[in-house]
C-alpha positions in Angstrom: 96.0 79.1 82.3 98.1 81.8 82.5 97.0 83.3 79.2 93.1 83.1 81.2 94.5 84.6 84.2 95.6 87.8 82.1 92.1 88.5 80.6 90.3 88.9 83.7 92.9 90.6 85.8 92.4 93.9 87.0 92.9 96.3 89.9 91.0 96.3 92.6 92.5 99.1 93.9 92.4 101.4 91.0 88.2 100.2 90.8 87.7 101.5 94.1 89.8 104.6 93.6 88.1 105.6 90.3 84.3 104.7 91.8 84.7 104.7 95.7 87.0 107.4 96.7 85.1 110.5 96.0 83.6 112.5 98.5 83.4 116.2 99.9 86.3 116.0 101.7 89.0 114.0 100.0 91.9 112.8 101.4 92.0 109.9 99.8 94.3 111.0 97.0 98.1 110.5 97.0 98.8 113.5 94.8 98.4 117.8 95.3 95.5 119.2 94.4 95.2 119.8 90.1 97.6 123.1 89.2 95.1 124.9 87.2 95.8 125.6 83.2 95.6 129.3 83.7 98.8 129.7 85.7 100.7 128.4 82.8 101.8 131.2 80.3 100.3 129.2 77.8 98.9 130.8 74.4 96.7 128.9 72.1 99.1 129.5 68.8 101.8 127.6 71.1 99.3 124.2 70.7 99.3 121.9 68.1 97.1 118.6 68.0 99.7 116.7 65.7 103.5 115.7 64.8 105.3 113.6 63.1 105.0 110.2 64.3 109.0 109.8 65.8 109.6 108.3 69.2 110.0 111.5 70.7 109.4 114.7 71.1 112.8 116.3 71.4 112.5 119.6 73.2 110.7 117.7 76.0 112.9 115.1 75.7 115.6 117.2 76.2 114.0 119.1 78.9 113.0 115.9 80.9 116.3 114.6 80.5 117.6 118.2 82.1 115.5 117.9 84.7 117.4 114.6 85.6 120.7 115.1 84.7 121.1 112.3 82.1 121.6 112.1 78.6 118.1 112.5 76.7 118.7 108.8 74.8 118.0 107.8 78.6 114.9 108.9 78.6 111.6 107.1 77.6 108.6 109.2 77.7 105.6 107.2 79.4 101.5 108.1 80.0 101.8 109.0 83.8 104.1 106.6 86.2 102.0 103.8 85.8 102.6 103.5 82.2 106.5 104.0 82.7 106.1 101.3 85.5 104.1 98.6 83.4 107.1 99.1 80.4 110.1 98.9 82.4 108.8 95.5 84.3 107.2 94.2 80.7 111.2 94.7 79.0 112.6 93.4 82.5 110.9 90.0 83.4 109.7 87.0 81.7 107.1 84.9 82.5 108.0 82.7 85.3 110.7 85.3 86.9 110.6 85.9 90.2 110.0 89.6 91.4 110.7 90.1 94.9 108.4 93.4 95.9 108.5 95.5 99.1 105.4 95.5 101.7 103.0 97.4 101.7 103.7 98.8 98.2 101.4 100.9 95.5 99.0 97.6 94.8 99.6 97.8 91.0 103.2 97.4 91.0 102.0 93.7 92.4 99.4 93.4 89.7 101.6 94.3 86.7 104.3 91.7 88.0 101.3 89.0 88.2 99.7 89.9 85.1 103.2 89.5 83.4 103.2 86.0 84.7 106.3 86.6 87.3 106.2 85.2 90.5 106.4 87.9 93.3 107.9 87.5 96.2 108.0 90.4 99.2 110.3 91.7 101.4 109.1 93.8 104.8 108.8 97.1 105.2 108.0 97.7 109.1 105.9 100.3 111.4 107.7 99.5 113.9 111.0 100.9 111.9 109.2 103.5 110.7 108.7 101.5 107.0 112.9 102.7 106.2 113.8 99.9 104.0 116.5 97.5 105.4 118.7 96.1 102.9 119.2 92.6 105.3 115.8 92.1 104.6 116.1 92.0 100.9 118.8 89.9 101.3 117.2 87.6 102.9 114.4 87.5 100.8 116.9 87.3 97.4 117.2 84.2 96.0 119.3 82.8 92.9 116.5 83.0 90.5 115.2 86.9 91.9 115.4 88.8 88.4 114.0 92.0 89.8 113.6 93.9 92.6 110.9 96.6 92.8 110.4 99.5 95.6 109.2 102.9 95.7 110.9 105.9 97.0 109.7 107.7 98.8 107.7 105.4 100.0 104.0 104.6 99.6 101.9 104.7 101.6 103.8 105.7 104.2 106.4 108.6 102.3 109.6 106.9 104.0 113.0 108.0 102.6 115.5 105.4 101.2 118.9 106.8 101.3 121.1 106.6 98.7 123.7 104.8 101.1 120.7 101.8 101.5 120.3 102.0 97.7 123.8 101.3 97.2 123.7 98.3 99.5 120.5 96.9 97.2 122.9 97.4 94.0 125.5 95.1 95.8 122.6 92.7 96.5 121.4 92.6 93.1 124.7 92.1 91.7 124.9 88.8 93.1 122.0 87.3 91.5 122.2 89.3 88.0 118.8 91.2 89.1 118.0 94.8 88.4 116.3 97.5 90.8 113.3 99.3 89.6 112.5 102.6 91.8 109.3 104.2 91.4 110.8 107.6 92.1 107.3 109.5 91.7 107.1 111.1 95.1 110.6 112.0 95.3 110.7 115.7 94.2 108.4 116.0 97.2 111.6 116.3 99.2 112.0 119.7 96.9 115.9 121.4 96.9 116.8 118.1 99.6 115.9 115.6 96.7 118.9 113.4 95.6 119.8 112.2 92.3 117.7 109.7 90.6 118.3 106.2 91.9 119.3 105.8 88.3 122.9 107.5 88.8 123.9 105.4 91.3 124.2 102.1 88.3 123.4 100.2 86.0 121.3 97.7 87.8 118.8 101.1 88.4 116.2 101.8 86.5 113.8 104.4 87.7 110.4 105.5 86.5 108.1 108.9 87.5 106.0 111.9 86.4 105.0 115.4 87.1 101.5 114.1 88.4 101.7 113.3 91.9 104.1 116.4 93.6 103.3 119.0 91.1 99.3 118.6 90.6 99.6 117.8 86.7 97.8 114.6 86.1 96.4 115.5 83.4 99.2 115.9 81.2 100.3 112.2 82.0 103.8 113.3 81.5 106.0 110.3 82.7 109.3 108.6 82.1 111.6 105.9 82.5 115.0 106.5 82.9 116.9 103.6 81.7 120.4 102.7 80.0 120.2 103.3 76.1 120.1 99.6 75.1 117.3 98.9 77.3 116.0 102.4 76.7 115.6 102.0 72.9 114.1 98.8 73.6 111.3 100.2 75.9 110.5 102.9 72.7 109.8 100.0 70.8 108.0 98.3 73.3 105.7 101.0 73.7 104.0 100.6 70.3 102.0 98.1 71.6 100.6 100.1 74.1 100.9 104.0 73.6 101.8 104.6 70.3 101.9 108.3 70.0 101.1 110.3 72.6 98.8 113.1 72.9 101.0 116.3 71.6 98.9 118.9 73.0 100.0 117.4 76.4 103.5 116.8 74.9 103.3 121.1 74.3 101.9 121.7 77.7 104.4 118.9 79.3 107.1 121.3 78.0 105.6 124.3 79.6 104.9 123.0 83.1 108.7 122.2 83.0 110.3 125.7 82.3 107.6 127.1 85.0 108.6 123.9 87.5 110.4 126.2 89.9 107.2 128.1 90.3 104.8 125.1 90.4 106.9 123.5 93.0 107.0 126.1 95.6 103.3 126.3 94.9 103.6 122.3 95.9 105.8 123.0 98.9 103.8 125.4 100.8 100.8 123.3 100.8 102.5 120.5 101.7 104.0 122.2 104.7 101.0 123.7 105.5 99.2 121.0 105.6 102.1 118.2 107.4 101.5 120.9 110.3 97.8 120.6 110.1 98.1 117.1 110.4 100.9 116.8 112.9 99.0 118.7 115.0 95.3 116.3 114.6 98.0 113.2 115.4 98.8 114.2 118.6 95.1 114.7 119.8 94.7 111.0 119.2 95.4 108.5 121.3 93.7 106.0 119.4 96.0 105.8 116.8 99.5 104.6 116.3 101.6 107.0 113.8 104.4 108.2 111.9 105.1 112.1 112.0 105.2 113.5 108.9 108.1 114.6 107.8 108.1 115.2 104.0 105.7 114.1 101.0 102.1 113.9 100.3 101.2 110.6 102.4 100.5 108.9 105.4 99.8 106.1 107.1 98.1 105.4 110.6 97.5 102.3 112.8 94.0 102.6 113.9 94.6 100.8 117.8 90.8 99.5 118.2 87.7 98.6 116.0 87.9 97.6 111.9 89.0 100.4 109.3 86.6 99.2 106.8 83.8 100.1 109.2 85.4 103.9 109.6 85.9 104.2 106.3 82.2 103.5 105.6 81.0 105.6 108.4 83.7 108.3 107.1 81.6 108.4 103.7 78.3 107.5 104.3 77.9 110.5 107.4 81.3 112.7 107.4 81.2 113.3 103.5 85.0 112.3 103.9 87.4 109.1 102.5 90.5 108.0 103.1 92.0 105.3 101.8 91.2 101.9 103.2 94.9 100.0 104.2 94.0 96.4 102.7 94.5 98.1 99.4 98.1 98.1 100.5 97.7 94.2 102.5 97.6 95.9 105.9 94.0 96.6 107.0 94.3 98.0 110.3 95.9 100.7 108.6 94.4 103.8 106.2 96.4 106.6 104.3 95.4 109.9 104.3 96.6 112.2 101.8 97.9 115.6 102.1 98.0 117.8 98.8 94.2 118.5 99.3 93.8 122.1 99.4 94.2 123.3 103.4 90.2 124.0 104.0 89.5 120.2 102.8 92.8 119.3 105.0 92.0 121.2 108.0 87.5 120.2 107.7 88.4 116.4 106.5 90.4 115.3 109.3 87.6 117.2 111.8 85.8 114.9 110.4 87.6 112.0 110.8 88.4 112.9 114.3 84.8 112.7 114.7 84.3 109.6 112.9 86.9 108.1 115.0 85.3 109.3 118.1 82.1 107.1 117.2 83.7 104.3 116.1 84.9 103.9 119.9 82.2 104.7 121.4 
């Protein structure tokens, strides 16, 4: 039975994203708008298509593991955060484990648990507290046969902080019960020069997983990583042939690239973002029809519509403003929708006109 359930599972999520999501005016998408090829000092004798077939590619391996402060056997070079994500749970849990999972949460961290065959189990993340995580809650939720525990930081959909103090507190937790912490840690250098450590630093029960695709606008290098201790690191490389097997070493180059340039790419990053949390910010308070978070930091968010269904705004929102959003029962709470903010500031600024006006109609 189980062995049926993993043939047919897939993500409804990641269907609608890749087939109902486009429009005019997107702010559907969690990441920044794509950095464009031309602003990296990139010269075509620099590019090769091939290399030796090793596990790594050291200069990138050592520049990631720069970039994080950890020894480069630490590192395990992944396609994008997803990848990274789908190996650490696939070298962490059996079939049968329990996975206890924050809510709401990225709706393929739930599917890669299932589709492993663990049993997940969720813990509450909650408007009403602003989604912070509370470590009670987990431990309440922990039980004896919890193997691992999964959250992302910041958070999505909502880009909540989890200190390093609360992280701590989870470690103690998941000492207890012999269960490790996996932190999807992709929008975290969305914080910028206020970013702490990896999660990863803070013990062994950590192991953290991102990419340069969501804050930096480089998706399509599918540069991502796990950072993990070297047993369990070396065990994740080998994992790994069964899905990637080599990577794509043009993008490998390129990866390398984007990371001497990433002080520049980032303040690119930043002043959108702040353009844009201002832009929005500033549409929030002109609503009274929904309930809200101010943005802060990061590159989502997450409102409450008060009255009427957000499937039918998100319809209207296509079909006549030219504009999506992302519905919230992608994320198990549908009176809910996230909006992104790393759209470029014309779609930002036009888009949420739109939805303004959309959500005008939808009361009336």
């Amino acid at each position: 039975m189980m062995e049926a359930a993993r043939r047919v599972m897939s993500s409804e999520y990641m269907l609608w994203a890749r087939t109902g999501s486009q429009a005019r005016f997107n702010l559907a998408s969690s990441g920044l708008e794509n950095y464009e090829l031309a602003e990296l000092p990139v010269k075509i004798e620099e590019l090769e298509l091939s290399r030796p077939s090793f596990y790594s590619y050291e200069p990138l391996q050592k520049a990631l593991a720069a970039k994080c402060g950890v020894q480069p056997r630490c590192v395990v070079a992944a396609t994008g955060t997803s990848m990274a994500n789908h190996l650490a749970m696939a070298a962490l849990i059996e079939p049968g484990d329990e996975v206890l999972i924050e809510h709401p949460t990225y709706e393929l961290l739930i599917s890669v648990a299932q589709y492993l065959g663990a049993k997940v189990k969720r813990f509450a993340r909650k408007f009403e507290e602003g989604f912070r995580l509370d470590a009670d809650e987990v431990a309440r939720c922990v039980s004896e046969r919890t193997r691992l525990i999964v959250l992302t930081n910041l958070h999505n959909p909502t880009s909540a902080f989890t200190s390093d103090e609360t992280l701590l507190r989870l470690r103690e937790i998941a000492r207890e019960t012999g269960a490790r912490l996996l932190v999807d840690e992709v929008y975290l250098d969305a914080l910028f020069e206020n970013q702490p450590r990896s999660a990863f630093h803070l013990g062994e029960e950590f192991v953290t997983t991102s990419s340069l695709t969501k804050v930096y606008g480089l998706g399509g290098l599918r540069c991502g990583w796990v950072l993990a201790d070297p047993e369990l690191a070396e065990r994740l490389w080998r994992l790994n042939d069964l899905f990637g097997v080599n990577p794509a070493h043009a993008a490998e180059r390129l990866s390398l690239m984007a990371l001497a340039n990433l002080n520049k790419i980032a303040a690119r990053a930043r002043a959108l973002l702040e353009r844009n949390k201002l832009i929005l910010n500033s549409f929030y308070s002109t609503r009274d029809d929904l309930d809200y978070i101010p943005q802060k930091f990061g590159t989502v968010s997450f409102p409450r519509l008060k009255h009427g269904g957000v499937d039918k705004l998100c319809a209207l929102l296509a079909e006549k403003y030219e504009t999506s959003v992302v519905p919230g029962r992608f994320f198990e709470m549908p009176e809910h929708f996230r909006i992104g903010t790393g759209c470029d500031t014309e779609t930002m600024r036009e888009g949420l006109e739109r939805l303004g006006s959309a959500l005008d109609e939808v009361r009336r």
